[in-house]
C-alpha positions in Angstrom: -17.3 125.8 138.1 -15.4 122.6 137.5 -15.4 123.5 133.5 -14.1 127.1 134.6 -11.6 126.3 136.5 -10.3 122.9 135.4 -7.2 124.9 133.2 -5.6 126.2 136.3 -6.6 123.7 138.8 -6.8 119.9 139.0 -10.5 118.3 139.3 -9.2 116.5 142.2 -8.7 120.6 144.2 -11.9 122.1 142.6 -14.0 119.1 143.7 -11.9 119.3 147.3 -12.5 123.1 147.5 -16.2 122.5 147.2 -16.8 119.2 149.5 -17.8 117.5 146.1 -17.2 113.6 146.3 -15.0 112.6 142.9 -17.9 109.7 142.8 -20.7 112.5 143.1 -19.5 114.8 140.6 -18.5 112.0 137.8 -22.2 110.5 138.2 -23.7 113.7 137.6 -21.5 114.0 134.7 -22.8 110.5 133.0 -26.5 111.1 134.5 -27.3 114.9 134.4 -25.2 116.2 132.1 -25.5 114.6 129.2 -28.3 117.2 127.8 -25.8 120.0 128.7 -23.1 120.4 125.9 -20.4 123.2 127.0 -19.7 125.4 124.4 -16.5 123.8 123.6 -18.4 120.3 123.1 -20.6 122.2 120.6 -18.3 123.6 119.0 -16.4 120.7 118.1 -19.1 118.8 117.4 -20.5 121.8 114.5 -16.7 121.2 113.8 -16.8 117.5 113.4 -20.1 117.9 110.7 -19.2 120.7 108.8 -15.9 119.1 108.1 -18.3 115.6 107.0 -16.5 113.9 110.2 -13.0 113.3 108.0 -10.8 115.1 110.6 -8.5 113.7 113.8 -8.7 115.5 116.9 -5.4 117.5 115.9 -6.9 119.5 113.0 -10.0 120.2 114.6 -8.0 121.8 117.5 -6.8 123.9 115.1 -10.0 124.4 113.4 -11.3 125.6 117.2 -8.5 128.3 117.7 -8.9 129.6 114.5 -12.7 129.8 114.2 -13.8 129.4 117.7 -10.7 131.1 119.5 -11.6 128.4 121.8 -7.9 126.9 122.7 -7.9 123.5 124.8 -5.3 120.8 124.5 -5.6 118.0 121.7 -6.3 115.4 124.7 -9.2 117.3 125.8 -10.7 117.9 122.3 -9.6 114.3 121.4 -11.5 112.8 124.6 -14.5 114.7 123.6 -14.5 113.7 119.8 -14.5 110.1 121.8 -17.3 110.9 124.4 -19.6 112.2 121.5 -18.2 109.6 118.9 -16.7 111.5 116.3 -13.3 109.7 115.4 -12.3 109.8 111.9 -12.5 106.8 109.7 -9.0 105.4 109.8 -7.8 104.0 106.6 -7.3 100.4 106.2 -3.4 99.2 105.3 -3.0 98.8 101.6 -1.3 95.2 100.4 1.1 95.9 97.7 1.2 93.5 94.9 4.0 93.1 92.6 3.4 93.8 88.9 4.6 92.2 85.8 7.4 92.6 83.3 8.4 96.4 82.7 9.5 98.0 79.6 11.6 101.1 80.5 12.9 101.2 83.9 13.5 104.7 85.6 16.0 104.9 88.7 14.4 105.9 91.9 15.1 109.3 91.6 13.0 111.0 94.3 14.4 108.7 97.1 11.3 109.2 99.3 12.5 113.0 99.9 8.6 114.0 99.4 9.8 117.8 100.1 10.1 120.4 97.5 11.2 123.7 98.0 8.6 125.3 95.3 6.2 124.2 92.8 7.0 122.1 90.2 10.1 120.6 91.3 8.7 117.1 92.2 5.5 115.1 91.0 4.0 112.5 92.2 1.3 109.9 89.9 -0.3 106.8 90.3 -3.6 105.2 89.1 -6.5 103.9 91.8 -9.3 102.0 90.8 -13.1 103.4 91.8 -15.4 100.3 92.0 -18.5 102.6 93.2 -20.1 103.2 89.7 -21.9 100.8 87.6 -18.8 99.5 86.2 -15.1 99.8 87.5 -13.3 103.0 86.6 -9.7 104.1 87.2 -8.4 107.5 88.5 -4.8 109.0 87.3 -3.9 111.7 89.3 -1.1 113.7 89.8 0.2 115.8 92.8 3.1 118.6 93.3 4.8 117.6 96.6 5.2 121.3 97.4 2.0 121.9 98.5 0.3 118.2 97.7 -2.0 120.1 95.2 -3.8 117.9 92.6 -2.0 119.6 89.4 -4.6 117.4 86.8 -6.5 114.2 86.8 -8.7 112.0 84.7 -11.0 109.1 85.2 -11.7 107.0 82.6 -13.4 103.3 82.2 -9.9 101.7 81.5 -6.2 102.1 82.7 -4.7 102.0 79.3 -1.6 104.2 78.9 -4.2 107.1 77.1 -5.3 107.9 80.7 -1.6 108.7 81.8 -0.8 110.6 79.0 -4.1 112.3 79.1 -3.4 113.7 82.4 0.2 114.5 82.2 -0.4 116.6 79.2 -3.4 118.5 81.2 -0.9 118.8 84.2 1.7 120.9 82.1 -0.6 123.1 80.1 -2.5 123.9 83.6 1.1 124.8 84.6 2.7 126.7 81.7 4.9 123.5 80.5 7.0 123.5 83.4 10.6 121.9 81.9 12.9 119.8 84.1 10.3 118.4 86.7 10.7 115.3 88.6 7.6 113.1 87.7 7.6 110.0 90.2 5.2 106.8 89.7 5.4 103.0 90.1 7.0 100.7 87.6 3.5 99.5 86.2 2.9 99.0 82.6 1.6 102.4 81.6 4.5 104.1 83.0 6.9 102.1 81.6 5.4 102.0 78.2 7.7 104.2 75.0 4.5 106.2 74.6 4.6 107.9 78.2 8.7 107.8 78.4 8.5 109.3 74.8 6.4 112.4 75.7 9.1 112.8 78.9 11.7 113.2 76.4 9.8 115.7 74.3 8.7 117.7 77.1 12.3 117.8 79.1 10.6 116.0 82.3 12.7 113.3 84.8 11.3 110.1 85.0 11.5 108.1 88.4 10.3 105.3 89.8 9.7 103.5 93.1 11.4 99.8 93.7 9.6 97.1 92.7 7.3 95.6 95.7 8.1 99.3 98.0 5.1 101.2 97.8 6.5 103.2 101.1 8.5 105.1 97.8 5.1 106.8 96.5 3.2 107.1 99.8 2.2 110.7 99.2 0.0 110.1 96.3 -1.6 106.0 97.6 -2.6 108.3 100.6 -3.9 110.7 98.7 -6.1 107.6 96.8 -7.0 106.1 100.3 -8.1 109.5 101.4 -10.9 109.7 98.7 -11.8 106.6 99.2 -12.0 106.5 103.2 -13.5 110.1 102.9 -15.5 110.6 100.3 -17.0 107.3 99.4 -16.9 106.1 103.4 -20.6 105.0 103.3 -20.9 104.1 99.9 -21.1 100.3 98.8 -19.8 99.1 95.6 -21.6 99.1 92.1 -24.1 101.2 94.1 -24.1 104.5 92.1 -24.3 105.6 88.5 -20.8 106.3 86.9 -21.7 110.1 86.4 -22.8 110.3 90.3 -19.0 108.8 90.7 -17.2 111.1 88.5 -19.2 114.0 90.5 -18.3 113.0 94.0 -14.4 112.4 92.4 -14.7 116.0 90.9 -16.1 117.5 94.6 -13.7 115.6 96.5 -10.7 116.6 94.6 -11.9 120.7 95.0 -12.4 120.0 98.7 -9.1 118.4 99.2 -7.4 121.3 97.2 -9.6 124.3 98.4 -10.6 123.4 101.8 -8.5 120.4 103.4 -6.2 121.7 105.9 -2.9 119.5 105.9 -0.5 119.4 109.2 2.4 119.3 106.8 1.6 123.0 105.6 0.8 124.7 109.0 -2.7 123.5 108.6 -3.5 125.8 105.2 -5.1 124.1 102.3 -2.8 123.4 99.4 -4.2 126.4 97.6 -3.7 128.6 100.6 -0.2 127.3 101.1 0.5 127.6 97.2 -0.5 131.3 97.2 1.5 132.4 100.4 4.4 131.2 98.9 4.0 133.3 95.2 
């Protein structure tokens, strides 16, 4: 009854209105109720594994209207996630380091204004290291800040400027050879390099780059990295798996976080989702 009621009235009136002591009712709570989930508790908790545990208690509130029509505020569904232990991961803070000597310096065009108003307008790049495999590889990825889809991205055993230039070339044929699009990265060596500013030049694409030692000016895409990482490879210790069991779990992460990941910025949609709305 106190589950029934408890969205109109306080606990404090139900438990008056039925001679309950607050004392009596919280002890059967902790001692006889532990083996009886409401179907709200189930629900998030189904919630909690489908999703592999990588959600806050925001998104599977949402998750819980739309699939449960079950709606309850974020502090009740956040206070059960905590009774059942079901917090996400959160990420640790990244320490920036500062790099070395660049060759071709970009201005910081993009400004941190991570909002475009339609796809390919504004990119964002960067290169993460994986140290799960056998031996260390290095992901280059690159994101649209419309719907922070993953346009193209490689992995490869090195971080030479090859794996830049691979994945920018992928990223424009995957979308048509998009002309005048804001491409933003960090000053490292690869991006700076004649080879990756030459095929800018050739391809009609704006170079920009963050400040040196500000890597607040390309949070989008060292979230996106820390995501993987915190999500994907959570339980996994390093040098513990085969590279081609790494490159797998990259290549299912990266079709999750585009297909299925709701994000808050897009009204909870996927980046696909939000990406076809808007054509």
């Amino acid at each position: 009854m106190v589950e029934r009621y408890r969205q109109t009235y306080t606990i404090t009136a139900i438990l008056s209105a039925l001679s309950v002591p607050r004392s009596t009712y919280y002890r059967w709570l902790d001692e006889g109720a532990k083996s009886a989930l409401t179907e709200v508790e189930e629900a998030i908790i189904a919630l909690c594994k489908i999703t592999k545990y990588r959600f806050g208690h925001r998104k599977i509130k949402k998750l819980l209207k739309e699939r449960y029509k079950l709606n309850r505020h974020r502090n009740t569904v956040q206070s059960i996630m905590q009774r059942h232990n079901l917090q996400c991961r959160i990420k640790p803070k990244r320490k920036w380091k500062s790099q070395g000597e660049s060759v071709i310096i970009a201005p910081n065009i993009l400004q941190r204004n991570f909002v475009a108003s339609a796809s390919n307008q504004k990119w964002v790049t960067d290169i993460t290291y994986i140290q799960y495999g056998s031996s260390t590889m290095y992901l280059s990825t690159i994101m649209d800040l419309f719907n922070n889809e993953i346009v193209a991205y490689k992995m490869y055993d090195n971080q030479k400027t090859s794996l830049i230039i691979d994945t920018l070339k992928d990223a424009l044929e995957l979308r048509g050879n998009p002309e005048g699009v804001i491409i933003h990265s960090d000053r490292g060596s690869v991006y700076t390099s004649y080879a990756y500013q030459d095929l800018f030049k050739k391809n009609h694409l704006v170079s920009s780059m963050l400040r040196r030692g500000n890597c607040w000016d390309n949070a989008v895409i060292e979230s996106f990295h820390s995501n993987i990482k915190s999500e994907e490879f959570q339980y996994v210790k390093s040098n513990s798996l085969h590279n081609s069991h790494v490159v797998e779990k990259v290549n299912t992460y990266i079709c999750y976080y585009n297909e299925e990941r709701i994000l808050e910025k897009l009204g909870y949609l996927t980046p696909k989702e939000f990406g076809a709305q808007a054509a």
